[in-house]
C-alpha positions in Angstrom: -50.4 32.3 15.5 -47.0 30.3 15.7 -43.7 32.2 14.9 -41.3 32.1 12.2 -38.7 29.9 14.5 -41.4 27.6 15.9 -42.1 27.0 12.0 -38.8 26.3 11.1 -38.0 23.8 13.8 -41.7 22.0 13.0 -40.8 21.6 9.0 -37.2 20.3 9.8 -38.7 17.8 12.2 -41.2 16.5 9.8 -38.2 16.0 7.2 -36.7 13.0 7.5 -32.7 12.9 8.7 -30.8 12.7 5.5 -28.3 9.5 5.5 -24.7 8.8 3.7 -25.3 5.5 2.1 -22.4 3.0 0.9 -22.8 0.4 -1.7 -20.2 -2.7 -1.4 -21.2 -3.6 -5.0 -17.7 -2.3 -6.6 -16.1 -3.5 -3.7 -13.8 -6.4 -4.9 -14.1 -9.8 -3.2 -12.0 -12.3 -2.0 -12.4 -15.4 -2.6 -10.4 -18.9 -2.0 -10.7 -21.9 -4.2 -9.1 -25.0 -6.1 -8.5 -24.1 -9.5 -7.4 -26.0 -13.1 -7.5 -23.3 -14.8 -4.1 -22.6 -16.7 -3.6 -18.7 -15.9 -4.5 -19.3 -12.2 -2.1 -22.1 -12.3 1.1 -20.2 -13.5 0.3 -17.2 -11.4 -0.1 -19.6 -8.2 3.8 -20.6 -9.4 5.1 -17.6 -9.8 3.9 -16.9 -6.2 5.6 -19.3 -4.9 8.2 -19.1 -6.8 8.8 -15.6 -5.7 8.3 -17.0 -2.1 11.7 -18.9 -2.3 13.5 -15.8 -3.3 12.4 -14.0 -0.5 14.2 -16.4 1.7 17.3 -15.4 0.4 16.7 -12.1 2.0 15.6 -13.3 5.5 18.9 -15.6 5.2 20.9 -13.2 4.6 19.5 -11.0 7.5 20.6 -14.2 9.5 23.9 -14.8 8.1 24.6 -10.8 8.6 22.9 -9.9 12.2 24.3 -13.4 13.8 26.4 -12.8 16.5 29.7 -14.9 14.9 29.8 -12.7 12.6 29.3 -9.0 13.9 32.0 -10.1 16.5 34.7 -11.4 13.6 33.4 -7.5 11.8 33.8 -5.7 14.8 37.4 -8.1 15.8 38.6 -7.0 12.4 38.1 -3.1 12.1 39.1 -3.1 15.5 42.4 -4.4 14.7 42.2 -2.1 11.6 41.7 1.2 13.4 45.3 0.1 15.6 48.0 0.6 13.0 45.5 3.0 10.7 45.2 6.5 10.4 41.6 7.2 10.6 41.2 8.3 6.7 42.6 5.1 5.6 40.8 3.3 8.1 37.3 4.6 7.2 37.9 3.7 3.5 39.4 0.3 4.5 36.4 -0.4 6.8 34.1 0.3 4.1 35.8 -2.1 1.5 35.7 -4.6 4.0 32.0 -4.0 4.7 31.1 -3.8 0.8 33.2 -7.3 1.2 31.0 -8.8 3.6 28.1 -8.3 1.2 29.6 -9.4 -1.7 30.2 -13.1 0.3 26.3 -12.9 1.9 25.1 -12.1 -1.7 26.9 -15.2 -3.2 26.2 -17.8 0.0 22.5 -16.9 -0.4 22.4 -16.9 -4.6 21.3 -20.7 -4.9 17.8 -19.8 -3.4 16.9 -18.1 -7.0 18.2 -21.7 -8.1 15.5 -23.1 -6.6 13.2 -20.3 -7.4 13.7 -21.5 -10.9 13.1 -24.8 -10.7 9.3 -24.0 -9.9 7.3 -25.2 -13.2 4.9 -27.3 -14.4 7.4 -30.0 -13.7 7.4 -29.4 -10.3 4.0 -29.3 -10.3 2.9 -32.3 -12.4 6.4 -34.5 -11.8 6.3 -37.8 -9.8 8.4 -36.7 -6.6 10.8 -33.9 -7.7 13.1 -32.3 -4.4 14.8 -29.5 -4.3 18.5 -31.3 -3.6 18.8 -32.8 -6.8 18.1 -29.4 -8.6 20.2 -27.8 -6.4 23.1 -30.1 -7.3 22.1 -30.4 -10.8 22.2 -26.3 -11.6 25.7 -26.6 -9.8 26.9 -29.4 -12.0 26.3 -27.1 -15.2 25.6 -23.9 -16.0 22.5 -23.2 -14.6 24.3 -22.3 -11.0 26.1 -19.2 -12.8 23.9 -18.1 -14.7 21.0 -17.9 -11.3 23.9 -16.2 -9.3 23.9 -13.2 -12.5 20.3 -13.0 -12.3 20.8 -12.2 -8.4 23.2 -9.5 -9.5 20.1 -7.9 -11.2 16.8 -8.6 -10.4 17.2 -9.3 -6.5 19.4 -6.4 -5.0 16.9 -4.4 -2.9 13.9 -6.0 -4.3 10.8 -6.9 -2.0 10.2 -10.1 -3.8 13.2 -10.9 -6.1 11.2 -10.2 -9.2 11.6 -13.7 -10.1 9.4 -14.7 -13.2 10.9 -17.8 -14.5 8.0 -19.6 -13.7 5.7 -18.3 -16.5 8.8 -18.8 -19.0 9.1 -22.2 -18.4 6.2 -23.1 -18.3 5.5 -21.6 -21.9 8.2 -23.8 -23.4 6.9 -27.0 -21.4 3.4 -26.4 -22.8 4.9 -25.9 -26.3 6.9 -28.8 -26.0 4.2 -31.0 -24.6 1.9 -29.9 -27.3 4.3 -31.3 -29.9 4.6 -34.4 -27.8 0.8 -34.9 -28.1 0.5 -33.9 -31.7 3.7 -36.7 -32.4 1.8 -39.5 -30.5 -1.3 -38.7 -31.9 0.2 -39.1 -35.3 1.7 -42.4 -34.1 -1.5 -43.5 -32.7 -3.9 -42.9 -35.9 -1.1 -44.4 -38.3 -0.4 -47.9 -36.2 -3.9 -48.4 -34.6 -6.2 -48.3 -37.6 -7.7 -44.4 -38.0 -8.6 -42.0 -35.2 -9.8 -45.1 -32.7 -6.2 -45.9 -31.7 -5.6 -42.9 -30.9 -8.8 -42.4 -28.7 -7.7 -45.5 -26.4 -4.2 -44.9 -26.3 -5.4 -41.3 -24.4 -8.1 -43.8 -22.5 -5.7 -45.9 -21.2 -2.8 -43.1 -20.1 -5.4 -41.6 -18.6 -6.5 -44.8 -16.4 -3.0 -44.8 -15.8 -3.1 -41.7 -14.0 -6.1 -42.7 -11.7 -4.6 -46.3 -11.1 -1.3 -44.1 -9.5 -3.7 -42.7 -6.8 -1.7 -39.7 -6.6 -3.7 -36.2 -7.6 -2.0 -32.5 -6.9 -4.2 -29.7 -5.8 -3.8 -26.2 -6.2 -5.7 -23.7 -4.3 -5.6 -20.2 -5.2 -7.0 -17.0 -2.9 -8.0 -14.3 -5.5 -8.4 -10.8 -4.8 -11.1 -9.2 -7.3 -11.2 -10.7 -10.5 -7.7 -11.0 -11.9 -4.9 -10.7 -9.1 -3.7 -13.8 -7.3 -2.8 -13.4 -3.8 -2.2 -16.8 -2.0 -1.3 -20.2 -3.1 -1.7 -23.8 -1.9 -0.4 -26.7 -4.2 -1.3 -30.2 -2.2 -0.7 -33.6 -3.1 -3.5 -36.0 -2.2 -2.3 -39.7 -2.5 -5.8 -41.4 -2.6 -4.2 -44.6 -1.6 -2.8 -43.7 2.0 -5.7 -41.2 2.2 -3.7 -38.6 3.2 -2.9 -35.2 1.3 1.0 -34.0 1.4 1.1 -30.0 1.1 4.4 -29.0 -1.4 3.1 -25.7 -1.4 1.8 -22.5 1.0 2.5 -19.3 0.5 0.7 -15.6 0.4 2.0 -12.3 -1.0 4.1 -10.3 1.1 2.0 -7.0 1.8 -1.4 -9.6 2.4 0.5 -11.7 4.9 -1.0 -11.5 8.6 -4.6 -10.9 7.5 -5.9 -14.5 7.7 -5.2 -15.2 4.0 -2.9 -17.9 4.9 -5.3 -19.6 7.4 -7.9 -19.4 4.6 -6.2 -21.3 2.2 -5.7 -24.3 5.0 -9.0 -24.2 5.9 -9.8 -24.6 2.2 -6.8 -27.2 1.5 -8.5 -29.3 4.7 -11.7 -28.8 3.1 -10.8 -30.1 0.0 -8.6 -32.8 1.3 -11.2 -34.0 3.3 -14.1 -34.5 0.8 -11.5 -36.5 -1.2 -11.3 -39.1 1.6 -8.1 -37.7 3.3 -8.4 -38.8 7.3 -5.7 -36.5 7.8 -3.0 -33.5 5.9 0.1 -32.9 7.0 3.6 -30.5 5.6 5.5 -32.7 2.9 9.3 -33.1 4.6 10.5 -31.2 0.8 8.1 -28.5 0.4 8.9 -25.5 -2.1 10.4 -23.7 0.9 12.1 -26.2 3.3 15.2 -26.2 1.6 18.5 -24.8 3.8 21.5 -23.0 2.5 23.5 -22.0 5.1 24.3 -24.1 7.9 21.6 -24.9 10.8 23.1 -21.9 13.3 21.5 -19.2 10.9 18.1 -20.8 10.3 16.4 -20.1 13.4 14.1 -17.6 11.5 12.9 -20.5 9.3 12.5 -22.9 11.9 10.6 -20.6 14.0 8.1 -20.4 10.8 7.7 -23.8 10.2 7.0 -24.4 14.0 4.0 -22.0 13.2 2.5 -23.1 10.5 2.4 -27.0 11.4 0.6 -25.8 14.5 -1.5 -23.2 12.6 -2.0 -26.5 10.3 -3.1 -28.7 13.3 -5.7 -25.8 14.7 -7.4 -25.8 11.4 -7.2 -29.8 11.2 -8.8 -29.8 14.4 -11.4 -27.4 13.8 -12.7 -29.3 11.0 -13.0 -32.6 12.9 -9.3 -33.8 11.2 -7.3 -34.8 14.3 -3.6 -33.4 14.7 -1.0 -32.6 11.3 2.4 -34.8 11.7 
């Protein structure tokens, strides 16, 4: 007759092993893709966008840490502390400090500029650079009213909270929808009825196509609403080559591969449009310099990356080298 413990053991062997299961099901996905839709659009702008105010911060990290200028700091209080007593000297050096970032503040204020000037313009405009908005905005008024944006939305912030983006583009599409609904008045009142007004669209249209140029944006979406990477790429049919204006990924997703994704998809996409090769358009959204060419190491050290990042991929897909 087999005892109590020699029962126990023989019932919890017969049982099977309980396991912790873990469904993926609510897990959200990530996925990368060229988009036309309107809200992917704006957001991929606003990313961007938000990209070229976060190089103010890395220039002014440059502009501050550069060895010119901690030596002309560290000259000056040095002086300072020689005919100071030390209470006046400690409030002296901290004006001069508070000084020093009032002048790295306003050298590095035109980048929200140029954060502004990313629209549906940009987008859909034949050629636009980043100079002539530059110079424009400091011709008028645009350059003081950026710099007292700076004085609120970008002190201390991650990503300069720009949003002009989705402003501008609100007032574009309103003023291009009474554009349409003007010519399209026009068109049924001098070309006989609603017939005019179907081949004036036909032949604006062919327009477009005969210009062989067509812009691309790819978009990497986390889950089902939040927009995490951007690509915008010009493909000019033409040359058969695509031009990329655009690359960029949001700052706490940067060096997980999103980036890479979004070239591998650009190259992809390129490619089945009859691009023999892709390569970084010499004005892209974040090429422009402020300062001079001794503080924008950082920068060139990134764009040395990603054109060879850009050429792996290239290669990889049977592409050949990026210029």
């Amino acid at each position: 007759m087999p005892s109590a413990q020699s029962a126990q053991l023989s019932s919890s062997s017969s049982s099977p092993p309980s396991r912790t299961t873990t469904t993926t099901d609510e897990l959200p996905t990530l996925r990368t893709y060229p988009t036309t839709i309107p809200s992917d659009r704006t957001s991929a702008l606003r990313l961007i966008a938000d990209s070229i105010a976060q190089q103010r911060q890395l220039s002014s990290y440059s502009l501050i840490t550069h060895p010119y200028t901690l030596s002309a700091a560290i000259l000056l209080l040095g002086l300072l502390s020689q005919y100071l007593e030390l209470y006046t000297f400690i409030t002296t050096a901290a004006g001069v400090i508070m000084t020093l970032l009032v002048v790295v503040r306003s050298l590095t204020a035109d980048y929200l500029a140029l954060a502004e000037g990313i629209n549906y313009n940009w987008l859909e405009g034949p050629g636009s650079r980043f100079p002539s908005l530059l110079s424009s905005s400091k011709r008028g008024g645009h350059h003081r009213r950026s710099s007292s944006t700076s004085s609120t939305s970008s002190s201390g912030s991650g990503s300069g909270n720009v949003e002009p983006a989705a402003v501008t583009t609100k007032s574009n599409n309103n003023n291009n929808n009474n554009n349409n609904n003007n010519n399209n008045k026009t068109n049924s009142t001098s070309g006989g009825g609603g017939g005019g007004g179907r081949r004036q669209r036909n032949n604006s249209n062919s327009k477009t196509l005969d210009n062989g140029v067509e812009n691309v944006v790819v978009v990497t979406k986390w889950g089902s609403e939040e927009i995490i990477g951007a690509l915008v790429m010009k493909v000019l049919k033409r040359e058969r080559k695509a031009v990329l204006r655009a690359w960029t990924v949001k700052l706490r997703y940067r060096g997980r591969e999103v980036g890479r994704g979004l070239l591998e998809e650009g190259v992809r996409v390129a490619r089945a449009k009859g691009c023999t090769g892709v390569e970084f358009d010499g004005g892209h959204a974040n090429s422009h310099r402020i300062l001079p060419d001794m503080f924008n190491k950082g920068f060139e050290r990134r764009e040395k990356k990603a054109k060879a990042m850009l050429a792996k991929v290239m290669v990889e897909q049977g592409m050949g080298r990026s210029s």
